[in-house]
Steps between C-alpha positions, in 0.01 A plus 500: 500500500157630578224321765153609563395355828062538478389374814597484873753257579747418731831800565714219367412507178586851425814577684609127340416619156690806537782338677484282147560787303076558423397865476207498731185652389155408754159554371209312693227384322485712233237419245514329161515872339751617724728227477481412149676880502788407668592198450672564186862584729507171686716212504321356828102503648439391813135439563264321700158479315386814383483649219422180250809468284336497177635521112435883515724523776740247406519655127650811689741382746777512215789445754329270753666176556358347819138529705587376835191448628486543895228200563379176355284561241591608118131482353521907478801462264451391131739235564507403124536800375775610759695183399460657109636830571848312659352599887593296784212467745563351843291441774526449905341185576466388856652715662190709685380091570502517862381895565188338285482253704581597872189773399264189409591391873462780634159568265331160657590627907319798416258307398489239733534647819310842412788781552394790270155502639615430847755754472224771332276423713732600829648772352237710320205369740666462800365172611708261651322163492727207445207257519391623201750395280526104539693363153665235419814296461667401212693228566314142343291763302487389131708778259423446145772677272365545158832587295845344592709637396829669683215733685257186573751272623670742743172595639482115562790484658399726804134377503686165576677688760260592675297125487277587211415200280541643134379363144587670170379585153708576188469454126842378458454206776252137512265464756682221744858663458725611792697799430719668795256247731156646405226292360407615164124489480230555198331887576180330602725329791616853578124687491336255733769396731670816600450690808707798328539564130823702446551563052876537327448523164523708183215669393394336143218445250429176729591625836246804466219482699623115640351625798133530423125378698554143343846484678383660775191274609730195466689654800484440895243726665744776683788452277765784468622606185837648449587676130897651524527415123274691253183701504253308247556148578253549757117614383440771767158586427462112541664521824379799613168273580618230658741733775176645571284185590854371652520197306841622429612645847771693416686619182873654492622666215768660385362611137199584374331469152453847384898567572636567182151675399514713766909586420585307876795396356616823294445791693570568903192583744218371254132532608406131511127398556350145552206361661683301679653712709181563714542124638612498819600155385759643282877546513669716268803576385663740211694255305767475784577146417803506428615842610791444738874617525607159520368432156545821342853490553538098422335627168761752487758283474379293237439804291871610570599133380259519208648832360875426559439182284302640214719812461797280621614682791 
């Protein structure tokens, strides 16, 4: 048995593959071209999200039985036609939930209490002035989770931690419901009562651009906004105006729109521009979400499960 492992993942998964009996083969991020090459051999891909699994590629994997797909999304697969050809596709859901979320914590006391520019400002200017930097605290701040999912409501849970009062939006819930404790609340509730904004959803036809001025100027004056799910659902160009007459105070991101354009999620060290970067009002992160140990390797596991129960192991 043959496995092509195309992106980086945790140790596990390729010393437990081989263990398993897998011939190991590891090729990251090759492109459509390239892959659609090789993948005629396998029995096994492991992948995160790149390339998109389409027919093309699917037509040549002769031998492949399984996509175990490192993270939670499977909109880069065909799905339908996978199921066609006899492949298995399984995902990793939940498991990188609280490295997304202990980041959206960690996003809003950057935010809050100033520390990139603080800490810039002492170490590349040299000025120590801690009157300067006066924030604030979070706890009975308003957090507004839009998206909750396993992400949204484990961000909750440590918001409530630390004496936040949180509200919630999600498709799949009625305004007036209590899930895990948290009032579920229409998105109008969320715009003009929340101190922070902090997104968790999937990027779709109607969560494009959900983010946008008429969202925006139903919002608090000095509201943060924190987006650790997908570049898009936020209009940055929209944005990008109201960060610099401050009605949004602060914004914390850990994607950006032109991602996938730009080939932020395909290739390593990729020039990345935005406008927004020139905000001192503007954390940024590469898509770190929900890159820890801890999760790669609970991902491993699953994978390891996944295989020895499709190629009954």
């Amino acid at each position: 048995m043959k496995a092509l492992v195309i992106d980086k993942v945790s140790e596990k998964i390729p010393a437990g593959l081989s263990d398993l009996g897998f011939d190991v083969t590891i090729k990251i991020l090759p492109t459509k071209d390239q892959l659609k090459k090789i993948i005629k051999d396998f029995d096994l891909l492991v992948m995160r999200v790149d390339p998109f699994i389409d027919k093309e590629i699917l037509d040549a994997a002769e031998n492949l039985k399984l996509i175990a797909v490192s993270s939670v999304g499977t909109n880069h697969i065909n799905l339908e036609y996978a199921k066609e050809k006899g492949i298995d596709v399984r995902n990793s859901p939940g498991l990188n939930s609280n490295a997304v979320a202990e980041l959206t914590i960690g996003k809003i006391f950057e935010l809050y209490r100033f520390l990139i520019e603080a800490n810039n400002e002492v170490k590349y200017k040299n000025n120590w002035n801690k009157y300067k930097w006066a924030g604030k605290e979070l706890k009975g701040d308003t957090l507004g989770i839009i998206g909750f999912g396993k992400i949204g409501k484990r961000v909750a849970k440590l918001a409530k931690a630390l004496e936040m009062n949180v509200i919630a939006n999600d498709i799949i819930y009625e305004p007036g419901e209590i899930v895990d404790g948290i009032k579920i609340v229409d998105i109008d509730e969320i715009l003009s009562d929340s101190d922070v904004i902090s997104l968790h959803l999937p990027i779709t036809d109607k969560s494009k651009h959900l983010i946008s001025k008429k969202e925006i100027e139903k919002m608090k004056d000095g509201v943060f906004i924190i987006n650790n799910a997908r570049g898009g659902i936020v209009n940055e160009e929209d944005l990008y105006f109201y960060l610099k007459n401050k009605k949004v105070a602060g914004y914390g991101l850990d994607c950006l729109e032109a991602e996938l354009a730009g080939g932020g999620l395909q290739t390593e060290d990729v020039h990345m521009e935005s406008d927004l970067f020139e905000l001192d009002n503007v954390y940024v992160s590469p898509h770190i979400g929900g890159n820890t140990k801890d999760a790669f390797d609970a991902i491993a596991d699953l994978v390891l499960k996944n295989v020895k129960e499709v190629f009954n192991l």
